[in-house]
N, C-alpha and C positions, 0 to 999 in steps of 0.2 A: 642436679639435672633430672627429668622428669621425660618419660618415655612413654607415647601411646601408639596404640596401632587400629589402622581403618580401614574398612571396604569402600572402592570407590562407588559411585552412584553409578546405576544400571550405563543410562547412556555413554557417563566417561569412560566405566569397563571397557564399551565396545569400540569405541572411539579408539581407543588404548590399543586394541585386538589388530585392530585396520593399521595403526600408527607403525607396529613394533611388527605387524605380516606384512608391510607395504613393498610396493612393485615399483612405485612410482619415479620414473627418473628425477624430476623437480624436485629436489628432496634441500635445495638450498634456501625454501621461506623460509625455513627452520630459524635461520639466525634474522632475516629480515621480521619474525612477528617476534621475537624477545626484544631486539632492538627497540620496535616500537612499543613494547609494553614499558620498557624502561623509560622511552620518551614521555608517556602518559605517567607515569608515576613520580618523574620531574614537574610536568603540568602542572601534577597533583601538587605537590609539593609546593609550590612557588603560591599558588592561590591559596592554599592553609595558612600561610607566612606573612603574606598581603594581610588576611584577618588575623591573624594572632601572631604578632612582629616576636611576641618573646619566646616563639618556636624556632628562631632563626640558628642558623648550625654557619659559623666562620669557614665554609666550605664553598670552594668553586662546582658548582652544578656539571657530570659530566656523566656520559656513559663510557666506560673501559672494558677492555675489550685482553684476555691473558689468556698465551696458548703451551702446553708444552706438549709437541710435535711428537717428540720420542713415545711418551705415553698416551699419546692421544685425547689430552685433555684440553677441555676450552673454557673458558669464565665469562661469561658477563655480568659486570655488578653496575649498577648504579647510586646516586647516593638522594634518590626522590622519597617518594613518601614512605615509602615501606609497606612490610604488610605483619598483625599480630599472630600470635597461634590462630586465630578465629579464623582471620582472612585467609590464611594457608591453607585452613581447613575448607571454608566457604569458599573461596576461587579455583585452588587447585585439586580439590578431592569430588567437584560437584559442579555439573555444567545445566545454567541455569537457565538459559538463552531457547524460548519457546521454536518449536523448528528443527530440531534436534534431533530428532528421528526422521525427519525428511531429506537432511542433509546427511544422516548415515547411510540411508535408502541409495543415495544418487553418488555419494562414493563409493557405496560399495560395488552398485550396478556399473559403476566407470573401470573400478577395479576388475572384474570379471570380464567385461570386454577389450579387458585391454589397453585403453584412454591412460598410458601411464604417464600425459599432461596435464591432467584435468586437475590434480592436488595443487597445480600453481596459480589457479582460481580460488583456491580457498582459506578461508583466513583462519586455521585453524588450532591458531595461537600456540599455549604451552605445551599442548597435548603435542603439538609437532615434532618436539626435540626426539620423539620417541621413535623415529624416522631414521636417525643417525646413531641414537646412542641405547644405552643398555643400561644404563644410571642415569639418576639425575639428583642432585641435594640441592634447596634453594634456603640459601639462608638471608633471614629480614629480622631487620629491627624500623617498627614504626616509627615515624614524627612523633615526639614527647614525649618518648616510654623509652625505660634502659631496659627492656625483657629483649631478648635476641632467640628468633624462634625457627628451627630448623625442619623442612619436608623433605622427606628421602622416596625417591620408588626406582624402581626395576622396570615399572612396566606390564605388571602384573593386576592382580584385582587390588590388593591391599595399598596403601603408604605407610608411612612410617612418621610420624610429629615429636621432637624433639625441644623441649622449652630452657629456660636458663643456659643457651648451650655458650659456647665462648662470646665476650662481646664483642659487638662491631664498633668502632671507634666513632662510628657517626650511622645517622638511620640511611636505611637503602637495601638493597637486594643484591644479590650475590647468588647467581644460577650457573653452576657449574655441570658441566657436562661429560661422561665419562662413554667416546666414541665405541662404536662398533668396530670388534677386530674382524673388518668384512673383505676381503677385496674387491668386491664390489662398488664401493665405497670410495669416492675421491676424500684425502683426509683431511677433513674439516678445519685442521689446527694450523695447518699450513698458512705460512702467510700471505701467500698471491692468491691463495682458495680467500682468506679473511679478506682478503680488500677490492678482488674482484665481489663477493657479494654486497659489502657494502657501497660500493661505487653503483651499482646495480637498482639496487634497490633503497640503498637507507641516506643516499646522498643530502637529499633534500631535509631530514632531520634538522630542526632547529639547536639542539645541544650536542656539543661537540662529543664524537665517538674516537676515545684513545685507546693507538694500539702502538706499543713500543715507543712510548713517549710521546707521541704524535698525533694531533687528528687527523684522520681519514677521509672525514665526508667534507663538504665545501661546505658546508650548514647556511647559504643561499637559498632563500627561499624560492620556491620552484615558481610564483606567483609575479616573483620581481624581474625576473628571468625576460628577457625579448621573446614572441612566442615564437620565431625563429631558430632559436636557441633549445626549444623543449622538444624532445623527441614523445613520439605518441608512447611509447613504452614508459617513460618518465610519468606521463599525467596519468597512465595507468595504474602506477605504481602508486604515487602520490595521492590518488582516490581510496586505492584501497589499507593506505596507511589512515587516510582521516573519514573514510565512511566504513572501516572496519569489515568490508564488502571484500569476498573473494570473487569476485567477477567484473569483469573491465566494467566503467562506465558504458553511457552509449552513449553522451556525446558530452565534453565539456564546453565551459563560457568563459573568456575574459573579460576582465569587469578593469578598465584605465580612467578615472575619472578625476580632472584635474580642473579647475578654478575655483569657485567659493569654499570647493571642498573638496580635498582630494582623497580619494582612497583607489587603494587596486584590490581585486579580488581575481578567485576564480573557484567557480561552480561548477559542478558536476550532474547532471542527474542521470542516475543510475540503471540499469538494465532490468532491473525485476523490481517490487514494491517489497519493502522490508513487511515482516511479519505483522510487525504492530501499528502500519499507517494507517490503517483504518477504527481501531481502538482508541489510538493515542491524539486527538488533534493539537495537545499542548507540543509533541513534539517536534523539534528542530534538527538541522543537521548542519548548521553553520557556524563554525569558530570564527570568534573575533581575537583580531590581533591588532595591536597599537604599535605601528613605529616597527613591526617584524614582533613585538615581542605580545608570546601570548597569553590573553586574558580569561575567556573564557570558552566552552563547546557550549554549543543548543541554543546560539544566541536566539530565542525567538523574537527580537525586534528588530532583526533586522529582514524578517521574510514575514507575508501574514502566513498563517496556519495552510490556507489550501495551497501553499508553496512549499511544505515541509516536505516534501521526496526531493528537496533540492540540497546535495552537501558540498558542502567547500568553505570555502575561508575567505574573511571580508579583511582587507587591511588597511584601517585608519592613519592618518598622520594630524586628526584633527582632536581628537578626545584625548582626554588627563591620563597617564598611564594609573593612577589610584582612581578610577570612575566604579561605582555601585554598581548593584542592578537597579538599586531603587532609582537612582537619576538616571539609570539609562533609559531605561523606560521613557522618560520626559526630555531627553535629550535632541534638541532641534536637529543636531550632526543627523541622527540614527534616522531623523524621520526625512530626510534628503537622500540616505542609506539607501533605507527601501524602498523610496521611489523612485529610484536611479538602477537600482537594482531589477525589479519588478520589471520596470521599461527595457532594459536590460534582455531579460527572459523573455519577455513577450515577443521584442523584435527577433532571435535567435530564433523561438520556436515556431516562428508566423515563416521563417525564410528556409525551417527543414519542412515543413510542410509544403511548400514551393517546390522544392530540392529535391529531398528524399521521401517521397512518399512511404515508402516501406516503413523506414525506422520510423518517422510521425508517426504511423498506424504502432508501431513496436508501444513507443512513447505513451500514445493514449489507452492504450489498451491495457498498460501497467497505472496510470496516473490519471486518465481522463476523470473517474469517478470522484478523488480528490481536488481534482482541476476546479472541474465544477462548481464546488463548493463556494467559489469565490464570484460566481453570478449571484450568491444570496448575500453574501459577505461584505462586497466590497461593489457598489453601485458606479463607482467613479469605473471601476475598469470592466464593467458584467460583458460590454458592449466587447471588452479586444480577447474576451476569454471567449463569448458567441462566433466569434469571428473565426478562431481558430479549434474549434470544437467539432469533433465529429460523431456522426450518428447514422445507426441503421435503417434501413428504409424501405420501405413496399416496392418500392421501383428496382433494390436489385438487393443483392446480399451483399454488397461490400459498403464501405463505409463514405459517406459523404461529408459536405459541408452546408453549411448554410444558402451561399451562395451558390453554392452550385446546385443544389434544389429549386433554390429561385429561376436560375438559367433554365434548368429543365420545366419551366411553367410555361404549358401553352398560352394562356392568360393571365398576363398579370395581376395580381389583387395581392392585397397588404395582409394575410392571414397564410402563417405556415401549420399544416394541422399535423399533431403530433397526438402518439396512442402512449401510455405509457401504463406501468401494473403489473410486471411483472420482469423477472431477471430473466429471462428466458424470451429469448426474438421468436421462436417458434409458436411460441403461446400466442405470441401478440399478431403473428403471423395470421393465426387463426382464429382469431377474435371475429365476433359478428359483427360489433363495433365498426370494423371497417370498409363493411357490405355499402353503404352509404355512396364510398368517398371511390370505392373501386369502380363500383357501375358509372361511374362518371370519370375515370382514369385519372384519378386525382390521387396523388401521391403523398404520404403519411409517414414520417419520421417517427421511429419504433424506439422508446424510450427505456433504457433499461435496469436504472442504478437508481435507489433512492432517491437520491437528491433529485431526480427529475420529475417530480411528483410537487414538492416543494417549489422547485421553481415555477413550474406550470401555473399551481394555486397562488405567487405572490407576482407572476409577469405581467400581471394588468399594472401593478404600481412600482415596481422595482423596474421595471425597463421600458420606460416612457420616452429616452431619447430617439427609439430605433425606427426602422419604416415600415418594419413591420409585426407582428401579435403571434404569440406564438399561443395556440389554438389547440385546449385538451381536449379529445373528442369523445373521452369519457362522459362528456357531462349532458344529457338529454336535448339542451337546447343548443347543438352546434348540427348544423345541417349545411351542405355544400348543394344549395340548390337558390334558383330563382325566385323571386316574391311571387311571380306567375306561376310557376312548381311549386310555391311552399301552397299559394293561393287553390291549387288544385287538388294537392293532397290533403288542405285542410276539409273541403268537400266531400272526398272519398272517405275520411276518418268518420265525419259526420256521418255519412251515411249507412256507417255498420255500427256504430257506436249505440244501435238498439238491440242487435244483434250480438252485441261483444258484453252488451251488459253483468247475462246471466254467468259467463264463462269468470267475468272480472270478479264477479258476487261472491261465487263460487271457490276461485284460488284463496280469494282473501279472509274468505273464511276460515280457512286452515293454516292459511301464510299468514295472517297478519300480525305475529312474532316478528317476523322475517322482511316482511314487505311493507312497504310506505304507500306503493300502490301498482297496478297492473292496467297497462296499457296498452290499443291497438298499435301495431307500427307498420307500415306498405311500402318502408325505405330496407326491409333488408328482404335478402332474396332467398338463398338456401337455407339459411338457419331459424327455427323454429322459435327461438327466444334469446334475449338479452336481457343482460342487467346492466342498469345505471348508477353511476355512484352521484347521489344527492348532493352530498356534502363535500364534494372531491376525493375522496378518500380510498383509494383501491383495496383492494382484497391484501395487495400485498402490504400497502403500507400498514393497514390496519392490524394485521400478524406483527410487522417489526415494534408496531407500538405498544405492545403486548408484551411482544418476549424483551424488551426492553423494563417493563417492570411498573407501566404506567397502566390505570388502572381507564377502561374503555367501557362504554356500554354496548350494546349488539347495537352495531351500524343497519339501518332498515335504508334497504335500495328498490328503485321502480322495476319491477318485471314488462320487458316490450314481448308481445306474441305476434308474431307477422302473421295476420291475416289473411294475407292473401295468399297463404301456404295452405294447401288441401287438409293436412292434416290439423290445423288450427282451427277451419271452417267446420271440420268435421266436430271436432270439440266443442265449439261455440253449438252447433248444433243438439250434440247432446247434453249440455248443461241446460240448455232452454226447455229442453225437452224430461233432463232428469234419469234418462233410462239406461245412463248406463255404469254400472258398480264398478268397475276400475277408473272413474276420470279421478278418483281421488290420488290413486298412485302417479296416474297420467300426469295431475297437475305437480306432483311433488318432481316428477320426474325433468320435466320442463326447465322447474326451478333449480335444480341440480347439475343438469346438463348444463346449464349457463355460467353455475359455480364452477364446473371441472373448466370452461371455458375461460374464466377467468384468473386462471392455474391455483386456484383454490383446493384444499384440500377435504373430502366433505367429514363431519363428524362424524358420521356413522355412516362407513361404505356398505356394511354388511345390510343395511334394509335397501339401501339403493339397488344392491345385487336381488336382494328378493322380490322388488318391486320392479325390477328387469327379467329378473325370470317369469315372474306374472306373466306379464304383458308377453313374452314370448309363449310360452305354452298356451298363451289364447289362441298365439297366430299359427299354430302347426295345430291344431284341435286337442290339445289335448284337456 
């Protein structure tokens, strides 16, 4: 036998610190998240077995459950996948889940004020047992391997890794507990404490939980249940057993579908967006199950991708219990699945937007950006995700709908105009862009996420079924005016357009890096200049494409100068004339001003600042 000893990794340290100082009354997840790690390491198990039959162990699948009272000792072992010296090393000595100091932050801040319920929000697995007890040894032997490898801690910084230690007769895990002599403390090992928590929270476990002979839990899946029958505390539970989520759902779905194809499900979608939904689009959060028995997590065919913040569990009666992923993929059943499903989510979310306007607005404001994604994706439904999609707007600071923009149309016309280019509503807020559409109290849906940029550039051909165009007003030829108004201001334009010459000559001599071209404009009012994006392309997208790693040339956009602003007239004037030695700063300054406008960052602020101070120490004489 072979003996090492380790420091835990920074975060588990402090994790540890918070676990073993804790205040928290909820102190009985504790047995509810080992229960379910044993559940997942059964999972695990059964699916290595599937592939490689000659792993199989003459062993009934179970988690067990051993107390002795007197000494305040408790076990749980299981007999699923196992884990080697590595994984004891890599699972339990190092917490690798990005987020991890933001979820220290906000326990600890619950800790100090007091919140000693907030730890039953949180799913904070092994490190929990350090809540109750003052020891821990878990001892594992993996699938396929006779090595039996033992982790010990106190709780402290260090562990303790022990290898060749006695073997275990069959692979599986073995987490014993050595309780707190606290009285504070109800004692863990007790048996109405043992089956009150698991009635509580582990009922619904698929694999039977033996305590003195006997299983404990109904192992009924909570899914097959009448929803009659399910208490809101159950599907809370339930959520945070299969979305690994310490915090309630915000609303779940039942899914009953019975003729050509029956399956039952039920979905969740969750209160906050997981850290990695906007990095990860492969991932999923829906387990499949055939017949109650389970197959695989992350099924992603059976949701598209701009549906993956949806978790829960899909249950077949219609697929092979031996089915691939390679044929599920091509599986007629799967693609009935998600269409049944999809329809599913839309009608739920179309009728809390109805309902509960709050939580909707909760909903999209965690998930709208990924929602979206499936107006570019998925053409057959662009129309029911438009339908239910909401967005910011010049007309007020809260959020609307489509339709209800429309309703707020003094006159109807088939073009809804939308600003989009920036994450920030305040920017867009203040865009000259908008000058146009305000002096004619015309209302403008403020676009704020990526994707709305993309969808704008493909709305001419991806959503050809609808009644009306959705209208980027970034792009120089969209005007909200008469052919009689356009027919008048094309006169007016002509008619300085001798006068704007030298001023145009003038910028683009210096700008023409920069600029494609500089043009008069008599449609905006306060603001001195605009930029246009040519090519559709905003300031912000063209940054994402960037740090993204693709390789971009300098986008050139048209400069607008409202000329009928005094100070613009005064500059056409002196570039005609020549006489005056700062328009150079003047013009760069123009150009700048319209970058910070379009929440652009400029490369070099420090000449901007000196070509501001200029121009100010002209105006005080100095």
């Amino acid at each position: 036998m072979s003996e090492e000893k380790f420091s835990f990794q920074t975060e588990a340290a402090e994790l540890l610190k918070l676990m073993v100082n804790s205040v928290y009354s909820n102190r009985d997840i504790f047995l509810r998240e080992l229960i379910s790690n044993a559940s997942d390491a059964l999972d695990k198990r059964r699916i290595e077995i599937l592939k490689n039959p000659e792993l199989a162990e003459n062993t009934n699948p179970e988690i067990k459950i051993t107390t002795d009272p007197d000494k305040k000792i408790i076990s749980i072992s299981d007999n699923g996948i196992g884990m080697s010296r590595d994984d004891l090393v890599n699972f339990l000595g190092t917490i690798a889940k990005s987020g991890t100091k933001e979820f220290l932050r906000t326990l600890e801040q619950a800790q100090n004020s007091g919140d000693k319920n907030l730890i039953g929000q949180f799913g904070v697995g092994f490190y929990s047992v350090f809540m109750v007890a003052d020891k821990v040894e878990v001892v594992s032997r993996k699938l396929g391997t006779d090595l039996t490898s033992e982790f010990i801690s106190d709780g402290g910084s260090e562990f303790t890794i022990k290898t060749d230690v006695e073997q275990r007769s069959e692979c599986g895990t073995t987490i014993t507990l050595y309780l707190r002599d606290d009285s504070n403390l109800k004692n863990y090992a007790d048996e109405w404490v043992i089956r009150e928590i698991v009635s509580k929270y582990s009922d619904f476990i698929s694999w039977p939980i033996i305590f003195k002979d006997k299983a404990i839990n109904s192992q009924k899946a909570i899914w097959q249940k009448p929803e009659s029958e399910v208490t809101d505390e159950e599907y809370n539970e339930f959520y945070k057993h299969v979305a690994r989520d310490w915090q309630n759902p915000l609303m779940h779905i039942r899914i009953n579908a019975e003729g050509s194809t029956n399956f039952k499900g039920l979905l969740f979608i969750p209160s906050f967006a997981p850290f990695d939904l906007f990095m990860n689009p492969e991932s999923g959060g829906i387990s499949l199950y055939i017949n109650r028995v389970f197959i695989m997590n992350d099924c992603k065919y059976l949701i598209p991708s701009y549906m993956r913040f949806i978790r829960g569990v899909i249950d077949s009666e219609d697929l092979p219990l031996n089915i691939s992923r390679e044929i599920l993929q091509e599986e007629p059943v799967i693609k009935i699945i998600q269409r049944s499903t999809q329809r599913k989510i839309f009608n739920e979310l179309k009728k809390l937007l109805e309902t509960d306007r709050e939580k909707y607005i909760k909903f999209w404001q965690a998930f709208g950006r990924v929602f979206k994604e499936g107006i570019i994706q998925d053409n057959e439904h662009a129309k029911n995700i438009l339908e239910i999609a909401l967005f910011k707007t010049t007309d007020n600071d809260g959020w609307t709908t489509i339709d209800e923009y429309k309703a707020r149309m003094k006159e109807a016309r088939p073009e809804i105009y939308c600003l989009a280019g920036s994450d920030d509503v305040s920017i867009l807020k203040a865009s000259p862009k908008l000058e146009p559409f305000t002096n004619k109290n015309l209302e403008v849906l403020l676009l704020t996420d990526p994707v709305d940029e993309v969808i704008l550039n493909q709305a001419s051909y991806s959503l050809k079924n609808l009644d009306y165009k959705l209208v980027n007003i970034s792009r120089g030829d969209v005007n909200p005016i008469t052919p009689d108004e356009q027919k008048d201001l094309d006169e007016k334009l002509k008619a300085v357009e001798k006068d704007f010459e030298p001023l145009k000559k003038f910028i683009m001599g210096i700008l023409s890096d920069k600029l494609e071209d500089v043009k008069p404009a008599l449609n905006l009012t306060n603001s001195l200049s605009c930029l246009r994006d040519n090519n559709g392309m905003s300031v912000q997208m063209e940054n994402l494409f960037r740090a993204s790693g693709n390789e971009l040339p300098e986008q050139k956009r048209t400069l607008e100068l409202n000329v009928s602003h005094p100070v613009i007239k005064k500059l056409m004037l002196s570039a005609k004339n020549n006489d005056d030695e700062k328009l150079k700063d003047i013009a760069q300054i123009l150009y700048e001003q319209a970058l910070i406008l379009e929440g652009a960052k400029l490369k070099n602020p420090a000449d901007y600042v000196r070509r501001v101070n200029n121009l100010i120490s002209i105006a005080v004489g100095e």
